[in-house]
N, C-alpha and C positions, 0 to 999 in steps of 0.2 A: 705260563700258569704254574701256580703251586697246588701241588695234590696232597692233600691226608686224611689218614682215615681218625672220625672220633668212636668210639665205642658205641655212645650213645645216638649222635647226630647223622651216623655215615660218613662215606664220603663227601669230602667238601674240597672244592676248587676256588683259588681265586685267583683273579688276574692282577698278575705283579706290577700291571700299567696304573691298578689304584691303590698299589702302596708307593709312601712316601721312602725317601732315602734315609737309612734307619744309621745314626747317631751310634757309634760302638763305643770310643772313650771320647770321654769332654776332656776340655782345651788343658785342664790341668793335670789329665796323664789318668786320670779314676776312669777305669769303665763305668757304662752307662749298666741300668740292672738288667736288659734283654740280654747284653752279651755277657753278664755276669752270671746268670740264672742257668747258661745253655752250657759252660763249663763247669760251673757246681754238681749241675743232675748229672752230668756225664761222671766226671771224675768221683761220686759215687755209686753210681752204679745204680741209678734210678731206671726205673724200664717200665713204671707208670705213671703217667701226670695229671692226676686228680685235681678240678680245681674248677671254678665257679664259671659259666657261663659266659662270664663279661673280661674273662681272658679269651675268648674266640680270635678279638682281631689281632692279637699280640702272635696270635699260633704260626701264621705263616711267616712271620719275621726269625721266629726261633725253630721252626722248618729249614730253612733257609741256612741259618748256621750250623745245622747238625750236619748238613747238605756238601756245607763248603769245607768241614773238618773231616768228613769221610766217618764220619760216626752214623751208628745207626740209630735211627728216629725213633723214640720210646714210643709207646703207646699215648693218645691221648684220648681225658675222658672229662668235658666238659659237662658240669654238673647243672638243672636249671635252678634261678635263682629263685628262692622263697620268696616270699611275696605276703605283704596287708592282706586285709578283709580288700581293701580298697584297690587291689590288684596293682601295689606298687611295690618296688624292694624295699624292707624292712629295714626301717630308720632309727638311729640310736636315740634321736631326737625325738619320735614320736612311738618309738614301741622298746619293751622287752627283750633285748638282743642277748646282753652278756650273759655268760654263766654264772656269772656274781648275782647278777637280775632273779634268774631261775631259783639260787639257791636260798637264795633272801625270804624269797617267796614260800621256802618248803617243799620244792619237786624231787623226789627221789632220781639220781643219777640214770637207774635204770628207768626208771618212767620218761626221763626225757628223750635218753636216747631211743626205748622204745618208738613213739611219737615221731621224731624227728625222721626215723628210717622211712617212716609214712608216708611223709611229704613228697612228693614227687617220685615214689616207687610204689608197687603194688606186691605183696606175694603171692605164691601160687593158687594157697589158699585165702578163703574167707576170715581166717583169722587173725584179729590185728594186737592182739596179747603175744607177743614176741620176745624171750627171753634171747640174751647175746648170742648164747650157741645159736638160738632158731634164726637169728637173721645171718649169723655168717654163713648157715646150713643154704639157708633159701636166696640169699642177697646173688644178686646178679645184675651188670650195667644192662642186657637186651629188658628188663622189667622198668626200667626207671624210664619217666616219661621226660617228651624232648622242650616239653613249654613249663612253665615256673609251677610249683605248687605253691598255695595257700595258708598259711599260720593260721591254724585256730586252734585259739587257746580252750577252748570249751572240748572240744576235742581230745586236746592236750591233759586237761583235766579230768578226763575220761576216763584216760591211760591210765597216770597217775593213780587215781582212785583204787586199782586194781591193786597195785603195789603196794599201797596204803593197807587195803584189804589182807595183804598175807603177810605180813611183818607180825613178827611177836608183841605181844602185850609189854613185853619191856623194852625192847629197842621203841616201839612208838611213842611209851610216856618221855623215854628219853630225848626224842626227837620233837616234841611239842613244849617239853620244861619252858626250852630258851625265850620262847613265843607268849605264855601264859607268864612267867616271869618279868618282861621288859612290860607285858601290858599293864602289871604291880596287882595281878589276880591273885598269886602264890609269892613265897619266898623260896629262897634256896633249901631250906630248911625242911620244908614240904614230907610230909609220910611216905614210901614209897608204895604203899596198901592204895591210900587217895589218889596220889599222880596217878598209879597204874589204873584205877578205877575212872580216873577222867577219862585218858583214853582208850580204854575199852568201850563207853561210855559212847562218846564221836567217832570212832573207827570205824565203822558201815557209811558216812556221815559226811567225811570231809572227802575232800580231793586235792589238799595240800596244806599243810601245816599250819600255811599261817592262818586258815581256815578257821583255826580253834578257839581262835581270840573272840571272832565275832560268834562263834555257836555257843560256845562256854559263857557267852558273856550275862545270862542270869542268873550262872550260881555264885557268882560274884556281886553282884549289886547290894544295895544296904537299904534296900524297897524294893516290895515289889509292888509297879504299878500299871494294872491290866488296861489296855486302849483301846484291843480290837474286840467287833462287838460282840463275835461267839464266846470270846472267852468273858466278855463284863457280862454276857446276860448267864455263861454259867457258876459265875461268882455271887451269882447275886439271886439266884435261885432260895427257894422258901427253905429248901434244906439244908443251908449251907451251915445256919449255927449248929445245928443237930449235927453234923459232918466235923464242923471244928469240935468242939466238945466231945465229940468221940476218941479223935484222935489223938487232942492231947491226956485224953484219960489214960491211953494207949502207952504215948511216951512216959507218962509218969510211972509207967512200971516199969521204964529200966532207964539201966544209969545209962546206958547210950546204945546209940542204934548201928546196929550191925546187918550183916546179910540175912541172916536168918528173921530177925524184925521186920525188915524192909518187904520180905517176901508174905508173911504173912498179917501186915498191919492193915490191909486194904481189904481182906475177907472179915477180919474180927470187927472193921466200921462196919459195914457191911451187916455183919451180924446184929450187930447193938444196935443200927439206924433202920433198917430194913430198906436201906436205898440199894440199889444196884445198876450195873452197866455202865452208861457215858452219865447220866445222873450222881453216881458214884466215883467215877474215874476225873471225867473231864472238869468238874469243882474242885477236886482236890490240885488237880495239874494246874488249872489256871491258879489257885493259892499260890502256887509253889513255884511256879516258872513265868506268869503271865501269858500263857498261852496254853489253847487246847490241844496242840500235839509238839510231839517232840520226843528227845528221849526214851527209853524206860523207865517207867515209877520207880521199878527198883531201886534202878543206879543213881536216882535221882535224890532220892529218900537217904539213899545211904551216903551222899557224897554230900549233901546238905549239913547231916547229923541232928542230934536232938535239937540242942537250940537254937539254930538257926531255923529249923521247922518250926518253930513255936512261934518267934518272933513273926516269923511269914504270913502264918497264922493269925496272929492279933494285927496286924500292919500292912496288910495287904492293902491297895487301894486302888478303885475304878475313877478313870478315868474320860 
């Protein structure tokens, strides 16, 4: 029998009457990579062997030659293999593996690595917002469980989110340009006042970058055309002219709309119409975005600008 210990698995024995007779060099003089792999880790000085699960049966064959060289057997620490929704291991072919995958997509480095520590270990605490000091602080093989963990990406995008969440207002606009750009929303050329106002704008919001394309995607359209029914039946309320007409009386008193406008254009309708609350808000929002929630007015108002509010305005249309 061959005896080792894994970190994670225990002790494990197997009997060397069901291993086969293990191939060292082929006929053309090349070592084979079990007898290459066990003088490599030796000759540098490896004394841990971290590595996926489904090296298990290869272990006692490279047991076996640390055995026969009089070297001592490093530690091993078979890790379990991540795993589908579908509780299979995760296919290039049918999921998300690469970090090219990941990055494509907008996950922040730490948000993945966060996540990924997840899977198949538990910390001490309840808390799963773990910066790199906190999991080398907490991280230990006896935590990590001995059956596969689970991918979920919703999970994953959990993470993320949080990371998203405390990034500066300028590292994020610069982070989503690339994404609003290839969708032909912005040019390169873009104000960096507006960029940074998009994404402050989506940043409570998204959970990955390329998120921004589809959330951002009505202040870019060249119509707006309302479908769902809250928002047609509050476009089409008895107040709505009184509501238009207000507001562009509003913009025609300035040459463009700024933060200060945008904060106070919604009490001054208000004033002149005598509508108020979701009668006041939710008409003006469905004009302006085809939907009754979303965003802030504010950032909405100001990221539009005058004439594209105007235009929304006369051009809106139910659906």
């Amino acid at each position: 029998d061959i005896t080792f210990n894994d970190a994670i698995k225990g002790k494990i024995t197997i009997n060397t009457k069901d291993m086969d007779d293990q191939v060292l060099i082929k006929a053309d003089g090349f070592p084979t990579y079990h007898f290459a792999v066990v003088i490599d880790d030796h000759e540098m000085g490896i004394t841990h062997i971290v590595r996926g699960d489904e090296w298990l049966p290869s272990t006692p064959k490279h047991v076996m030659l640390y055995k026969a060289f009089g070297w001592d057997v490093p530690e091993y620490v078979h890790l379990p293999t991540v795993l589908n929704k579908s509780g299979k291991k995760l296919s290039k072919r049918e999921d998300a593996v690469s970090v090219a995958d990941f990055r494509k997509m907008g996950y922040l480095p730490a948000g993945l690595i966060n996540y990924l520590a997840l899977v198949g270990w538990a910390p001490e605490t309840n808390e799963e917002i773990l910066s790199m000091d906190e999991l080398i602080k907490q991280f230990s093989f006896e935590r990590v469980s001995k059956s596969g963990g689970v991918f979920d990406q919703e999970k994953l995008d959990w993470v993320n989110a949080h990371y998203i969440k405390d990034m500066t207002i300028e590292d994020l606009a610069a982070a989503i340009k690339p994404y609003l750009v290839e969708a032909s929303y912005i040019d390169e050329n873009i104000s960096k006042e507006k960029l940074e106002l998009i994404a402050k704008t989506f940043q409570e919001s998204i959970h990955k970058f390329s998120e921004i394309v589809e959330q951002s995607e009505f202040l870019f359209v060249d119509k707006i055309v309302i479908t769902e029914e809250d928002a047609k039946e509050m476009a089409s309320g008895e107040q709505v002219p009184a509501l238009v007409e207000a507001f562009k009386a509003e913009l025609g008193e300035v040459e463009e709309v700024d933060e200060e406008f945008a904060k106070k254009v919604m009490k001054k309708i208000q004033k002149a119409t005598g509508v108020k609350g979701k009668n006041l808000y939710m008409p003006v929002r469905a004009m302006l975005t085809g939907n009754v929630h979303g965003p802030e007015l504010v950032d909405v108002i100001q990221i539009l600008g005058k004439e594209e509010i105007i235009n929304r305005l006369d051009t809106f249309e139910l659906k």
